[in-house]
Residue frames as qw, qx, qy, qz and C-alpha x, y, z in Angstrom:
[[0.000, 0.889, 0.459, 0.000, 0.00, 0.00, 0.00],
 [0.466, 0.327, -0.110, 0.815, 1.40, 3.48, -0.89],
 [0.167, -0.231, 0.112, -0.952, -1.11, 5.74, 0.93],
 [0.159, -0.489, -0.852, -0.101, -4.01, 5.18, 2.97],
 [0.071, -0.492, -0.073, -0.865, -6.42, 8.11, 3.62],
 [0.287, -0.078, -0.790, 0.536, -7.16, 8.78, 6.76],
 [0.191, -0.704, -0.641, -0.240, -10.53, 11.05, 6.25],
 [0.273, -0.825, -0.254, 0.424, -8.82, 13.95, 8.37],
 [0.399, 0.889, 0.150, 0.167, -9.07, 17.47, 6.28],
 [0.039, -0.969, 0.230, 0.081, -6.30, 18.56, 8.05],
 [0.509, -0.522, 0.605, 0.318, -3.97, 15.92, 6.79],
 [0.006, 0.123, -0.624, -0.772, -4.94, 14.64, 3.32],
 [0.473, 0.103, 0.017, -0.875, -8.45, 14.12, 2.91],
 [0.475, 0.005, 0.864, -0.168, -10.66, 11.43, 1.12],
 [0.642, 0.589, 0.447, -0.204, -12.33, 9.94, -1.52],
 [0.057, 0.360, -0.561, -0.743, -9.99, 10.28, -4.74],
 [0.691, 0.592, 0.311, -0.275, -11.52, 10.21, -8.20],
 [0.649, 0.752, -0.116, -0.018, -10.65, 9.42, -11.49],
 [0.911, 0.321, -0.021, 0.257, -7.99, 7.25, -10.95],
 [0.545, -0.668, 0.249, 0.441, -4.23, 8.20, -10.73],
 [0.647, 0.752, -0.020, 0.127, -1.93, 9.82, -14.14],
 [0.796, -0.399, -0.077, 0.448, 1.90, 9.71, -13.68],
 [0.186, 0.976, 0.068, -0.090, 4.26, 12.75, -13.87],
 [0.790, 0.572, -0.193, 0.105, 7.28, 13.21, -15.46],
 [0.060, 0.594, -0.718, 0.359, 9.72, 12.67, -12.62],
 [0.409, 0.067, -0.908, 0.055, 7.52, 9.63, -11.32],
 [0.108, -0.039, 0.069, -0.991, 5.40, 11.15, -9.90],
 [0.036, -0.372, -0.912, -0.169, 1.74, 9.79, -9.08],
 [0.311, 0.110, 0.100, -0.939, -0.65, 13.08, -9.20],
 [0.128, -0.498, -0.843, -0.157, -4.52, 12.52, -8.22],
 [0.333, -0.386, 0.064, -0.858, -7.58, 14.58, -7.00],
 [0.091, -0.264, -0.831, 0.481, -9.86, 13.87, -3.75],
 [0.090, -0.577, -0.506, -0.635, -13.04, 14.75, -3.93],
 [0.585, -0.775, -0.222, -0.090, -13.55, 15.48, -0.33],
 [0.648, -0.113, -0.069, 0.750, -10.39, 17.54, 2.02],
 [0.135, 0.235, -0.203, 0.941, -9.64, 21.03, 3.87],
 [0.226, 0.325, 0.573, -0.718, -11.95, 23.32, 6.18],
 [0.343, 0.234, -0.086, -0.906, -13.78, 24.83, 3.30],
 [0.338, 0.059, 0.935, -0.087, -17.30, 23.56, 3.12],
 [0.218, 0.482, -0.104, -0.843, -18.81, 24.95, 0.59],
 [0.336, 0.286, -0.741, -0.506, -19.56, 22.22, -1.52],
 [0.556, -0.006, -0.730, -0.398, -22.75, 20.96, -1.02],
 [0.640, -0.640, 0.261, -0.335, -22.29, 21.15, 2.36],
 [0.918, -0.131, 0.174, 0.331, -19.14, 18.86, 2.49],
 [0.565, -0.396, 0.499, 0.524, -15.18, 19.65, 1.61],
 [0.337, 0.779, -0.359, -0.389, -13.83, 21.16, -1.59],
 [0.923, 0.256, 0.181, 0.222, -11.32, 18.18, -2.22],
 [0.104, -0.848, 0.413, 0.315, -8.00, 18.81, -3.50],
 [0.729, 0.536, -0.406, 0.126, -4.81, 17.71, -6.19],
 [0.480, -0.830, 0.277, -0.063, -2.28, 15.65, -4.59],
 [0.352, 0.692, -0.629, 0.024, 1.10, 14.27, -5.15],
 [0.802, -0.513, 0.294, 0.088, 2.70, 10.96, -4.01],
 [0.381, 0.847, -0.370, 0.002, 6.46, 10.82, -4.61],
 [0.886, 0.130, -0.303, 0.325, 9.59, 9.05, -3.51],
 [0.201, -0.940, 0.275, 0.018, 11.59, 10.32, -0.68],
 [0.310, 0.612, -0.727, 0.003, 15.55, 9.49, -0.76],
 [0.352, -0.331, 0.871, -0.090, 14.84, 6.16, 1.13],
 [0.200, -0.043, -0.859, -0.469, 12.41, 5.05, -1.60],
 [0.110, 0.468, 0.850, -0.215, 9.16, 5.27, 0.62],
 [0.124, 0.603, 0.570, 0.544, 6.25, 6.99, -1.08],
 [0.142, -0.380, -0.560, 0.722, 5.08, 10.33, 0.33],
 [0.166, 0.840, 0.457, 0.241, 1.46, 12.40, -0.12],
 [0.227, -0.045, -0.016, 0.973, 1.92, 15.94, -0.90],
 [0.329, 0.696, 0.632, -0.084, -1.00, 18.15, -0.96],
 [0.335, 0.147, 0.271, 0.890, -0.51, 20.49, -4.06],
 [0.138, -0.307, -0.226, -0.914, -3.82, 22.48, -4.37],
 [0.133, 0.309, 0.692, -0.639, -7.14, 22.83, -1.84],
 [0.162, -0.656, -0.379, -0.632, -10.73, 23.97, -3.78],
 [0.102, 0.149, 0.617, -0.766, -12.55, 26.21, -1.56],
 [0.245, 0.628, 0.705, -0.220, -16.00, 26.04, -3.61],
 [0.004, 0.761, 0.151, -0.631, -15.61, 29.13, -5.03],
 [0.488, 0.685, -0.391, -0.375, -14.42, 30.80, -8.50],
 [0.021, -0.605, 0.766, 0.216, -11.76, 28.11, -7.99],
 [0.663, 0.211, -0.629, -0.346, -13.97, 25.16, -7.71],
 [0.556, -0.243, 0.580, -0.543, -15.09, 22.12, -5.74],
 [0.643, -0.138, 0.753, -0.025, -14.80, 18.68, -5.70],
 [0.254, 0.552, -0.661, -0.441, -12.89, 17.52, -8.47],
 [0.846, 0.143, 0.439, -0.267, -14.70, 13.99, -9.54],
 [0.770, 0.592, -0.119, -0.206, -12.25, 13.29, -12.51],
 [0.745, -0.327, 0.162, 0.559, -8.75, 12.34, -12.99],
 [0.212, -0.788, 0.167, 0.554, -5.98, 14.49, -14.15],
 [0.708, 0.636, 0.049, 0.301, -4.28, 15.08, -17.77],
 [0.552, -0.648, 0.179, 0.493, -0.64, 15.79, -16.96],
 [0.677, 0.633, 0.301, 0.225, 0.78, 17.94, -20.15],
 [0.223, 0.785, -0.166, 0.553, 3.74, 20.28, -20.35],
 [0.342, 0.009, -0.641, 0.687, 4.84, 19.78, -16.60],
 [0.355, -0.096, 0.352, -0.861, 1.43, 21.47, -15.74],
 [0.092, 0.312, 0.932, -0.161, -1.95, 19.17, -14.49],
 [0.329, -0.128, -0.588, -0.728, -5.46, 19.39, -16.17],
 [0.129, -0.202, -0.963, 0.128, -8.49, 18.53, -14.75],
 [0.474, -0.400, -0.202, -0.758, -12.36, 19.83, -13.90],
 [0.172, 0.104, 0.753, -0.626, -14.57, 20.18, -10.41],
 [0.049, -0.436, -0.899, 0.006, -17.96, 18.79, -10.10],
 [0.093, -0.904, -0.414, 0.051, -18.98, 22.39, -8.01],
 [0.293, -0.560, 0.160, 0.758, -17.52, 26.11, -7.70],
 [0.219, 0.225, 0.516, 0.797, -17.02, 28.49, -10.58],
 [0.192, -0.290, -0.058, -0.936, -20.16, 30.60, -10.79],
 [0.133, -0.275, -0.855, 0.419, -22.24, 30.05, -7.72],
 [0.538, 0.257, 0.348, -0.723, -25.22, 31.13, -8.79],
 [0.589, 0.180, -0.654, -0.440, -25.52, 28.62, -11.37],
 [0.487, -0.070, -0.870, -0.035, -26.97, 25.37, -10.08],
 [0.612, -0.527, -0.547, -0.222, -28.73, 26.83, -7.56],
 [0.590, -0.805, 0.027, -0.052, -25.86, 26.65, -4.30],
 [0.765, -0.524, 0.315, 0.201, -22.97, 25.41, -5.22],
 [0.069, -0.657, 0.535, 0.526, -21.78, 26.16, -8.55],
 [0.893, 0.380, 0.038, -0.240, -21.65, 24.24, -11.84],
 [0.856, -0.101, 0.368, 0.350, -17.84, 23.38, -12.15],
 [0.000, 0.841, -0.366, -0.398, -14.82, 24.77, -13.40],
 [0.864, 0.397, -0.097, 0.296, -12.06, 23.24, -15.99],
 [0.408, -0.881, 0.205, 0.122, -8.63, 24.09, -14.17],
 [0.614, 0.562, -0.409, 0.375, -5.02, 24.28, -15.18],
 [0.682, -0.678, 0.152, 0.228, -2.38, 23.74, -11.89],
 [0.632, 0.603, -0.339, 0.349, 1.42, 25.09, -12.91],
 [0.729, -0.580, -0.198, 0.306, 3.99, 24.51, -10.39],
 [0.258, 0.828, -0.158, 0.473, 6.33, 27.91, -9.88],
 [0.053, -0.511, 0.607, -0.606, 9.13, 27.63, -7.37],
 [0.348, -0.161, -0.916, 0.117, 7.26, 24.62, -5.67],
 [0.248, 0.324, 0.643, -0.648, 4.15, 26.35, -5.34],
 [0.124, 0.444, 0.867, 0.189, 0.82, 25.07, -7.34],
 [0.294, 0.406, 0.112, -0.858, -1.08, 27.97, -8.53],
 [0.430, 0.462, 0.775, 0.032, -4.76, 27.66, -10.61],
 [0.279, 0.164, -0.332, -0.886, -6.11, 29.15, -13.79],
 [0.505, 0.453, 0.606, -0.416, -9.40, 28.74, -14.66],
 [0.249, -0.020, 0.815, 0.523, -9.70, 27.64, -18.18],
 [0.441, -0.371, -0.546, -0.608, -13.75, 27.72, -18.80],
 [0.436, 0.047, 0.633, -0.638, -16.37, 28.23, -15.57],
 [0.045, -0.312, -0.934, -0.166, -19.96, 25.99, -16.59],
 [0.229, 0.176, 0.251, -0.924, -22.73, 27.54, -16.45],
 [0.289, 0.226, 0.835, -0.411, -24.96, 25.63, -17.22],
 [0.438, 0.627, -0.019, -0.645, -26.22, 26.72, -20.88],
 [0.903, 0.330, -0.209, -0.178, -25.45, 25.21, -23.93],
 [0.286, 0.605, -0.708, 0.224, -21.91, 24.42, -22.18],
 [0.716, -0.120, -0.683, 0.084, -23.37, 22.24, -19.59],
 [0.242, -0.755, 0.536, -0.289, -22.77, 22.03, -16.03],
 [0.738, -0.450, 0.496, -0.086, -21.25, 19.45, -13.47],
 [0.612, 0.519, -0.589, -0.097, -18.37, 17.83, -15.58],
 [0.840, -0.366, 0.386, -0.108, -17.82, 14.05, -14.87],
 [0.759, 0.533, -0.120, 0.355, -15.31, 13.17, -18.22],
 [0.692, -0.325, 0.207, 0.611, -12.00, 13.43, -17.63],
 [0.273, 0.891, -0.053, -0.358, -10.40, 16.20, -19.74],
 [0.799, -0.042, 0.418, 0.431, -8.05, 14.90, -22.72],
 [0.217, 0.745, -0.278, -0.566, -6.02, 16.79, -25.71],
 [0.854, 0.468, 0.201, 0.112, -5.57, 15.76, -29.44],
 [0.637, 0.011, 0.082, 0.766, -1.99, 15.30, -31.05],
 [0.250, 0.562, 0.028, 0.788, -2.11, 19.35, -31.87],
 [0.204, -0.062, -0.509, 0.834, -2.95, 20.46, -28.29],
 [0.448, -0.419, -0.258, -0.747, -6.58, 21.26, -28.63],
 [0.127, 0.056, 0.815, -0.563, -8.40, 20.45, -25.02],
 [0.531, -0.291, -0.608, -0.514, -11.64, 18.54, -24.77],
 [0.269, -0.139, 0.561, -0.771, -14.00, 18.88, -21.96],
 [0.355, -0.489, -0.745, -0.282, -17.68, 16.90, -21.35],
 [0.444, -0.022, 0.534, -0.719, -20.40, 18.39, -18.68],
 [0.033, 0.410, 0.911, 0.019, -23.64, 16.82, -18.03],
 [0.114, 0.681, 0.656, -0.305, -26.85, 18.78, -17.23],
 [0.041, 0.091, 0.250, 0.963, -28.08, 21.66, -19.27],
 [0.065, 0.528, 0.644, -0.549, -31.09, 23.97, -18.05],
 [0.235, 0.456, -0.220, -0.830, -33.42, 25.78, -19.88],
 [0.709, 0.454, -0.117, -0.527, -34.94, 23.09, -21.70],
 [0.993, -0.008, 0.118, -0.031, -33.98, 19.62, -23.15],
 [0.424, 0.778, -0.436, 0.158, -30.42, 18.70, -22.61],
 [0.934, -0.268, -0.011, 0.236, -28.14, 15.82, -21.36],
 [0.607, -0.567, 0.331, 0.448, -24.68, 17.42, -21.41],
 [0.528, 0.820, 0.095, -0.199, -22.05, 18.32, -23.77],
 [0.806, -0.225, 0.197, 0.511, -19.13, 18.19, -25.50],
 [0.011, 0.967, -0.098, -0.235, -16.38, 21.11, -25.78],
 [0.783, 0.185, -0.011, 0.594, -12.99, 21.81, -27.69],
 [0.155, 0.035, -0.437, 0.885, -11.78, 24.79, -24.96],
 [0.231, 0.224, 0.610, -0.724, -14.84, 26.56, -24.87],
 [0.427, 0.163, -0.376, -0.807, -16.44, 26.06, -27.94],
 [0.721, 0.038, 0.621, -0.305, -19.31, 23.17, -27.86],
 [0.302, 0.260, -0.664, -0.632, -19.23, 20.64, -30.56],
 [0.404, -0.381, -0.760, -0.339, -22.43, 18.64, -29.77],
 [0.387, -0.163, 0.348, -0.838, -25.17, 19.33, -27.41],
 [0.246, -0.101, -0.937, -0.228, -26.92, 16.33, -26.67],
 [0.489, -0.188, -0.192, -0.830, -30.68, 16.11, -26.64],
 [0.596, -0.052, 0.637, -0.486, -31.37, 12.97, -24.65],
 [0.795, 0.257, 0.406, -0.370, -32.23, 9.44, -25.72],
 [0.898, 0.409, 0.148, -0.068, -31.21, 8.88, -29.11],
 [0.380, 0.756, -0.439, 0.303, -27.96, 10.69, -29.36],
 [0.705, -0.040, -0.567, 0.424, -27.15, 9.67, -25.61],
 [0.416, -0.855, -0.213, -0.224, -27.59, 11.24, -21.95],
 [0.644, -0.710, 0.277, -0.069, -24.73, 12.26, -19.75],
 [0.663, 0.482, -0.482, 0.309, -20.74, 11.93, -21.25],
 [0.634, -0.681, 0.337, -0.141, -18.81, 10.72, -19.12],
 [0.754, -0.233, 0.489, 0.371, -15.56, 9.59, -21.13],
 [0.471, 0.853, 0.007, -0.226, -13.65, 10.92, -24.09],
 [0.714, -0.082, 0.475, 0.507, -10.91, 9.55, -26.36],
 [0.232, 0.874, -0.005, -0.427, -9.44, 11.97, -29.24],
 [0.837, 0.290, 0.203, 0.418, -7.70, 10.33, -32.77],
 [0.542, -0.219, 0.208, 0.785, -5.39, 11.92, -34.72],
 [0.162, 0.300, 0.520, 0.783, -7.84, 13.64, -36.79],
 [0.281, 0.023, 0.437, -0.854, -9.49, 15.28, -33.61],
 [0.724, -0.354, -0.388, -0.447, -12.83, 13.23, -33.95],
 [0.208, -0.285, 0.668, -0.655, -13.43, 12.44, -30.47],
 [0.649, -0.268, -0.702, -0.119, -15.22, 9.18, -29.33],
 [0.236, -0.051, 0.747, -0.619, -17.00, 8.36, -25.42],
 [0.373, -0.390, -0.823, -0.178, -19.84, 7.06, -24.18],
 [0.376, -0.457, 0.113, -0.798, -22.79, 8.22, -21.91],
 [0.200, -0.275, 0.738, -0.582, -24.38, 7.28, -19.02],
 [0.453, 0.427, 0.738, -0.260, -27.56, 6.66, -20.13],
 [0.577, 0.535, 0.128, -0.604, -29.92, 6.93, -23.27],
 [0.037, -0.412, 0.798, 0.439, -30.08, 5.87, -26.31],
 [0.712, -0.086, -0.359, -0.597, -33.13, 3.15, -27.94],
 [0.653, -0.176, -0.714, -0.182, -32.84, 0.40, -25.32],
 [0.625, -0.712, -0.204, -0.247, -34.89, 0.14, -22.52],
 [0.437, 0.140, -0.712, 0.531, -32.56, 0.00, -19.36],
 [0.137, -0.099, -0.641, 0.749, -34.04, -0.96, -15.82],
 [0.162, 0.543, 0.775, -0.279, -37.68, -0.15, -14.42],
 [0.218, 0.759, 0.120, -0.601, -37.78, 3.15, -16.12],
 [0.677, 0.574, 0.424, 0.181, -37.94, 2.87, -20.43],
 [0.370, 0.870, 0.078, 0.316, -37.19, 5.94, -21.42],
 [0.653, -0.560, 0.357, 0.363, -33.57, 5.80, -19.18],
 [0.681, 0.664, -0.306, 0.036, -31.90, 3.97, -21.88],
 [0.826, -0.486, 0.196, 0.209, -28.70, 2.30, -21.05],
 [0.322, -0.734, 0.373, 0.467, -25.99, 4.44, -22.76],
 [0.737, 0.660, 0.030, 0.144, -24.24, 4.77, -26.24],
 [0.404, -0.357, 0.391, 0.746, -20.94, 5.07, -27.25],
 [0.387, 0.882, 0.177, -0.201, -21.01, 8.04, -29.61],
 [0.427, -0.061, 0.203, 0.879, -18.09, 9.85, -32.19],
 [0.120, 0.927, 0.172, -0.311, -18.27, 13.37, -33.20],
 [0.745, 0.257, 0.317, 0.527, -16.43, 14.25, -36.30],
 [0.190, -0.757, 0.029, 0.625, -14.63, 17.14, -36.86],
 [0.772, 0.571, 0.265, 0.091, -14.06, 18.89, -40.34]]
């Protein structure tokens, strides 16, 4: 076992998501969806990015690199990371504009660069919940020329299951059912078409409710 969380905010927190991405000194950089004082999220922890590394006797140690507090910066990060250029990638669940969704925000897309061995955030694209979506569960991923690709889920205002972005522009807006409900995975060729799969919809029944569906793998082609 390298790490075991121990559920106290003031040491590293709990609940990681989305898995672990390595970094280019060996590095093993994840996110927690829960961690620190701030509770802003939902009424629960922000979550945070952390590091485990190698110390000079070879035993792993956590690092914590970044805290959300809910806010502009974001709140509980439910993906995994894209490590690209020495700097980490990655989108919160809540935060960003907190009047969207109601209390807690619709989710940010975040950049982490490390300067002098301190982690500092840009905000890439807030959610808001329009034709961009909110609450992003996809990982974020880039295509061989550096373009970034985002997914959210919900969209208000009328029928809408999430979406998919290339920075902030949307290239599909999905309508529910036939196209597919709720990305939540994204793979990008060489010719930037961009394959995933949803959560739900699509034409076959799934479970007590019909009109669910039980998910599609989709592509979106790019010209």
């Amino acid at each position: 076992m390298l790490h075991n969380f121990t559920c106290n905010n003031s040491i590293d927190g709990s609940f990681p998501s989305g898995g672990l991405v390595l970094g280019p000194s060996g590095e093993l950089f994840g996110a927690l969806m829960r961690g620190d004082a701030a509770s802003n999220c939902a009424g629960e922890t922000c979550g945070r990015v952390f590091a485990l590394a190698k110390n000079s006797s070879g035993a792993w140690v956590y690092h914590t690199l970044y805290s959300f507090t809910g806010g502009a910066d974001g709140g509980s990060p439910e993906t995994g990371l894209v490590v690209r250029a020495r700097k980490l990638y990655g989108t919160t669940y809540f935060g960003g504009d907190l009047s969207c969704g109601g209390f807690s925000g619709c989710g940010v897309l975040f950049e982490l660069s490390n300067l002098n061995g301190v982690w500092t955030e840009q905000i890439l694209h807030t959610f808001e919940a329009g034709a961009d979506g909110a609450y992003p569960i996809a990982t974020p991923t880039f295509d061989a020329r550096g373009g970034f690709y985002s997914a959210s889920q919900q969209i208000s205002g009328g029928p809408g299951y999430g979406a998919v972005l290339r920075g902030q522009a949307v290239l599909h807006h999905f309508v529910g059912r036939i196209d597919g409900e709720y990305p939540n995975s994204l793979t990008v060729d060489s010719s930037g078409n961009v394959f995933g799969t949803t959560q739900g919809g699509g034409l076959v029944p799934c479970g007590v409710n019909p009109s669910f569906g039980c998910g599609v793998v989709f592509e979106i082609t790019q010209e």
